[in-house]
Backbone as ProteinMPNN parsed JSONL, in Angstrom:
{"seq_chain_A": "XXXXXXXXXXXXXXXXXXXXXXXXXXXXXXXXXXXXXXXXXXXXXXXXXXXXXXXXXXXXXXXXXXXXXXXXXXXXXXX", "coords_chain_A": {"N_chain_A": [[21.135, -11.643, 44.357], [21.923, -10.122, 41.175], [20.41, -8.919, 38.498], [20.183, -7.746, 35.055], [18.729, -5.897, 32.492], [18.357, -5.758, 29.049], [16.83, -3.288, 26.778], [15.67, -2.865, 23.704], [14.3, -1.18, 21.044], [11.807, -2.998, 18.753], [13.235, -3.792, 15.802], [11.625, -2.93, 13.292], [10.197, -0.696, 14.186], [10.57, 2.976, 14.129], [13.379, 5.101, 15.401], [13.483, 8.001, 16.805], [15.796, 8.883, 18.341], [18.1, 7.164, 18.024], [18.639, 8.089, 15.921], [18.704, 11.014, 15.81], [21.478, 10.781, 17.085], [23.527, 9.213, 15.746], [23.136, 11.671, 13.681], [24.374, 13.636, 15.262], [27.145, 12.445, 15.853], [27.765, 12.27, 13.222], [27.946, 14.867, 12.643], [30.062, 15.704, 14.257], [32.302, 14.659, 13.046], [32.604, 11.795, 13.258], [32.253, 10.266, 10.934], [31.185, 7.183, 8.903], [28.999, 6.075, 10.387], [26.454, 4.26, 10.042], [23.858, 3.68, 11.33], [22.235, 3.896, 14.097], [21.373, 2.813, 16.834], [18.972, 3.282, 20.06], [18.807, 2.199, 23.543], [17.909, 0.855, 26.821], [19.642, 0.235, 29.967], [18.418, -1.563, 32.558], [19.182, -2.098, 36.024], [19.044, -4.485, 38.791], [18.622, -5.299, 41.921], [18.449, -8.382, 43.514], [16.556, -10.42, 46.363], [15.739, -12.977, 45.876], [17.332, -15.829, 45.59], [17.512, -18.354, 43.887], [18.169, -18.992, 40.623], [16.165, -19.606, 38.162], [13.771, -18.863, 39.517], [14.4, -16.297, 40.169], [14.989, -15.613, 37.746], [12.121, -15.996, 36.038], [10.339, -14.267, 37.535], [12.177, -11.576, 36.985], [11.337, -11.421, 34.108], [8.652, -11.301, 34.43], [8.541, -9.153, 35.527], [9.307, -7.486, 33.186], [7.66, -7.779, 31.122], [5.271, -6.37, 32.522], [5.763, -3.679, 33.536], [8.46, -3.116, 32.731], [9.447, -3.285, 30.136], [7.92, -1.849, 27.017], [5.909, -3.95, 25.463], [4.757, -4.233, 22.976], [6.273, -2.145, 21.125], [8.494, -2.614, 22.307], [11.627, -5.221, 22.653], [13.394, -7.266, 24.778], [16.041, -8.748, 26.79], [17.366, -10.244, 29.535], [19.482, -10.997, 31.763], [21.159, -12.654, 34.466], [23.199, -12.375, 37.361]], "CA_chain_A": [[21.36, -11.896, 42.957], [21.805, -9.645, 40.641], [19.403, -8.819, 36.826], [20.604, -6.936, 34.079], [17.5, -6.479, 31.771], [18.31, -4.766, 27.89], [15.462, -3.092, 26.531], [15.463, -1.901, 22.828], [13.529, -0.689, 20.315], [11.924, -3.864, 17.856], [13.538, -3.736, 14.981], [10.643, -1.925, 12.633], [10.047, 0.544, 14.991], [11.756, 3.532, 14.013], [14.08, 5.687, 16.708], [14.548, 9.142, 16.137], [16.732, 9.613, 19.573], [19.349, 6.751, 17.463], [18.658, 8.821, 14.465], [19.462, 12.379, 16.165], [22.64, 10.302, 17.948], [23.557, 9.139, 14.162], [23.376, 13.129, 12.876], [25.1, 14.365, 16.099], [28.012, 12.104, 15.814], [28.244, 12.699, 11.949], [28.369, 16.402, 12.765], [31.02, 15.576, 14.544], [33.373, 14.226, 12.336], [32.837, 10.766, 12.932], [31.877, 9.455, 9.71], [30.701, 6.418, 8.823], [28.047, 5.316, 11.328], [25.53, 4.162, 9.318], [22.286, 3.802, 11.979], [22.671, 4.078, 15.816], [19.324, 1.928, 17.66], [19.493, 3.094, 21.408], [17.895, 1.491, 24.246], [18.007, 1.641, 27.928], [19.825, -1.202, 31.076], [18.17, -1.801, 33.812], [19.964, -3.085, 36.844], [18.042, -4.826, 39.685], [19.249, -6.212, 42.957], [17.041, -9.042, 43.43], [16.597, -10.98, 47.264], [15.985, -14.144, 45.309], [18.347, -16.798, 45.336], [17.61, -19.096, 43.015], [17.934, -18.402, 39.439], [14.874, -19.889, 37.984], [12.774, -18.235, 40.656], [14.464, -14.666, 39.674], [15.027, -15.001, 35.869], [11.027, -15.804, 35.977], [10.512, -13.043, 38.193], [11.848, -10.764, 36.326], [10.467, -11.664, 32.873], [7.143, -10.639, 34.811], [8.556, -7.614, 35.74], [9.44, -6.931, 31.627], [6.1, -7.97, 30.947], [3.957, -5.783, 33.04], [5.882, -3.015, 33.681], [10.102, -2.345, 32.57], [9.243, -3.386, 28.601], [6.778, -1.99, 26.308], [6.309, -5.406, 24.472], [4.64, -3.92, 21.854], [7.616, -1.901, 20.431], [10.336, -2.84, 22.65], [12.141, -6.697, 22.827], [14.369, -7.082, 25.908], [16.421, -9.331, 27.525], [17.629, -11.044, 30.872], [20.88, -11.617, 32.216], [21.318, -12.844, 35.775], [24.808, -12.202, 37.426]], "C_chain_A": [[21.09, -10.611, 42.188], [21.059, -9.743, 39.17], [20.138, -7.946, 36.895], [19.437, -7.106, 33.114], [17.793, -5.392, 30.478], [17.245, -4.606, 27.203], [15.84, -2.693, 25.039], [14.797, -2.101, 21.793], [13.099, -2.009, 19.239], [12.606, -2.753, 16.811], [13.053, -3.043, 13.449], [10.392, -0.973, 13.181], [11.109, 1.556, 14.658], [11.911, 4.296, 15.35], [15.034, 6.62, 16.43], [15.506, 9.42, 17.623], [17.532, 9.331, 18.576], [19.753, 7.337, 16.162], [19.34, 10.418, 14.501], [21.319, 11.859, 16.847], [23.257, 10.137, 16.386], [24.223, 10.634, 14.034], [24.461, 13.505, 13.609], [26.324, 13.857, 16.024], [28.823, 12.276, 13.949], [28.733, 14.595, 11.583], [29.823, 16.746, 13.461], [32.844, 15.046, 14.246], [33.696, 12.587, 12.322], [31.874, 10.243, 11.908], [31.832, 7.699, 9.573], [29.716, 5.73, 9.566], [26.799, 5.266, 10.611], [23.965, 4.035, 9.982], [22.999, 3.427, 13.446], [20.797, 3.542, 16.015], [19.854, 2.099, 19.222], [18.404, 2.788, 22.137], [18.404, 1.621, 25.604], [18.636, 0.141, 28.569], [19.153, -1.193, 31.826], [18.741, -2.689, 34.316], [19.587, -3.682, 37.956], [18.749, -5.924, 40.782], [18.017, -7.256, 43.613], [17.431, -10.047, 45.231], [16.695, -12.243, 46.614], [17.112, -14.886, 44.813], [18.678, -17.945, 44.391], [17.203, -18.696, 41.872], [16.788, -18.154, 38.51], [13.916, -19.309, 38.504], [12.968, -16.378, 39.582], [14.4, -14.257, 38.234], [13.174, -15.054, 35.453], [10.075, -14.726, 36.482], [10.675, -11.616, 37.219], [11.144, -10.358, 34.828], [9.227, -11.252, 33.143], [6.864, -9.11, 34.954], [8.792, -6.699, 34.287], [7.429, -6.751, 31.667], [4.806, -7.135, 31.206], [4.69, -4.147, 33.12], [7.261, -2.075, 32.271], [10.268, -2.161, 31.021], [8.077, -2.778, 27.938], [6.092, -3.041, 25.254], [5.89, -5.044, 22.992], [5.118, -3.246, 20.781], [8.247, -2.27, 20.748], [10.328, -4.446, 22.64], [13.129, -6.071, 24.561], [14.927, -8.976, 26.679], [17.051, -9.546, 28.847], [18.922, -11.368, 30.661], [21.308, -11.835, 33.515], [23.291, -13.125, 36.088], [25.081, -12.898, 39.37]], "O_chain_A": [[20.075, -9.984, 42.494], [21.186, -10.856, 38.662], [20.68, -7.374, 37.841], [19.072, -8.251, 32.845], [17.529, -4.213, 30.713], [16.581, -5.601, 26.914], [16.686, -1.813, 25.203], [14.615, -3.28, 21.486], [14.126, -2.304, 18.628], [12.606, -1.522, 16.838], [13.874, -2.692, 12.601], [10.337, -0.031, 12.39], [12.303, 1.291, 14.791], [11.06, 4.296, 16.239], [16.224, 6.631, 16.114], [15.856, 10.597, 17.699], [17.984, 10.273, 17.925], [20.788, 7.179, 15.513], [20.12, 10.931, 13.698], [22.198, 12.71, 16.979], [23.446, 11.226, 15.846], [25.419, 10.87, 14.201], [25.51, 13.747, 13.013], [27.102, 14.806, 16.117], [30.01, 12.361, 13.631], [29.426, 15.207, 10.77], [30.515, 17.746, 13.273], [33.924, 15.057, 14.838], [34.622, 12.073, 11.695], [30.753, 9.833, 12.21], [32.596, 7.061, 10.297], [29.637, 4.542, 9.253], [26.093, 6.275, 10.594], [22.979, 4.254, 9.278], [24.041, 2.822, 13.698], [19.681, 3.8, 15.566], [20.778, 1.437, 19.693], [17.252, 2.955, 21.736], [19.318, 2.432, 25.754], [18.356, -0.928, 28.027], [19.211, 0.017, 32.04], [18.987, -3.78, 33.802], [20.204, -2.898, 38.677], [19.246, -7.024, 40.539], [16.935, -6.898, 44.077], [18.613, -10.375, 45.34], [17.806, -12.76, 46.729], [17.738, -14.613, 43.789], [19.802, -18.388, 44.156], [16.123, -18.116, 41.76], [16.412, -17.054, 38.104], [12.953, -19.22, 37.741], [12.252, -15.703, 38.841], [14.021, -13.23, 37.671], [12.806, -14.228, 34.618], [9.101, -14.374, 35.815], [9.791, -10.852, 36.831], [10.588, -9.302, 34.524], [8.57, -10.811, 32.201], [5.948, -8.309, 34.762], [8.539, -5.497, 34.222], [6.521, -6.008, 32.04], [3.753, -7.097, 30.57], [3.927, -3.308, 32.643], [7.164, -1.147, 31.468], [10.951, -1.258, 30.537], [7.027, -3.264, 28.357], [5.809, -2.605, 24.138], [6.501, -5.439, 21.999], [4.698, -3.465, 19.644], [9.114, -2.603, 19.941], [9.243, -5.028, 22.621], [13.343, -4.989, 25.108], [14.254, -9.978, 26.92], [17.281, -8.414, 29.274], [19.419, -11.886, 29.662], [22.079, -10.923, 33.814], [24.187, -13.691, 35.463], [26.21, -12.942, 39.857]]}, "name": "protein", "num_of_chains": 1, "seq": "XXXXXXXXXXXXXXXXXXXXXXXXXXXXXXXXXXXXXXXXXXXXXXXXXXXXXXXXXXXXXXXXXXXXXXXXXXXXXXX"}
């Protein structure tokens, strides 16, 4: 089974990478992008077969390790 886990930045937290990504693309001539928020995938090949088992699974693995919970949010997507 495959995870897909999106990590990004809460929403108060500011994020100067999406803020230099922002400038760099306005330097570039594309205009109008009013705020860029970037964040990271992780992709995880998981032995676990049953969904429940792995989507709990990895929520542990946010938790302790792949998320910082205290700025970042993230979600789960099993494929």
């Amino acid at each position: 089974m495959k995870a897909r886990v999106h990590v990004m930045l809460k929403s108060g937290v500011l994020d100067p990478q999406g803020e230099a990504v922002r400038h760099a693309l306005g330097s570039m001539g594309f205009d109008g992008v009013e705020a860029v928020r970037q964040g990271k995938v992780i992709e995880l090949d998981l032995a676990e077969t049953d969904a429940a088992k792995a989507k709990a699974t990895v929520t542990e693995m946010c938790e302790k390790l792949l998320a910082n919970t205290v700025i970042e949010s993230y979600s789960v997507e099993l494929a």
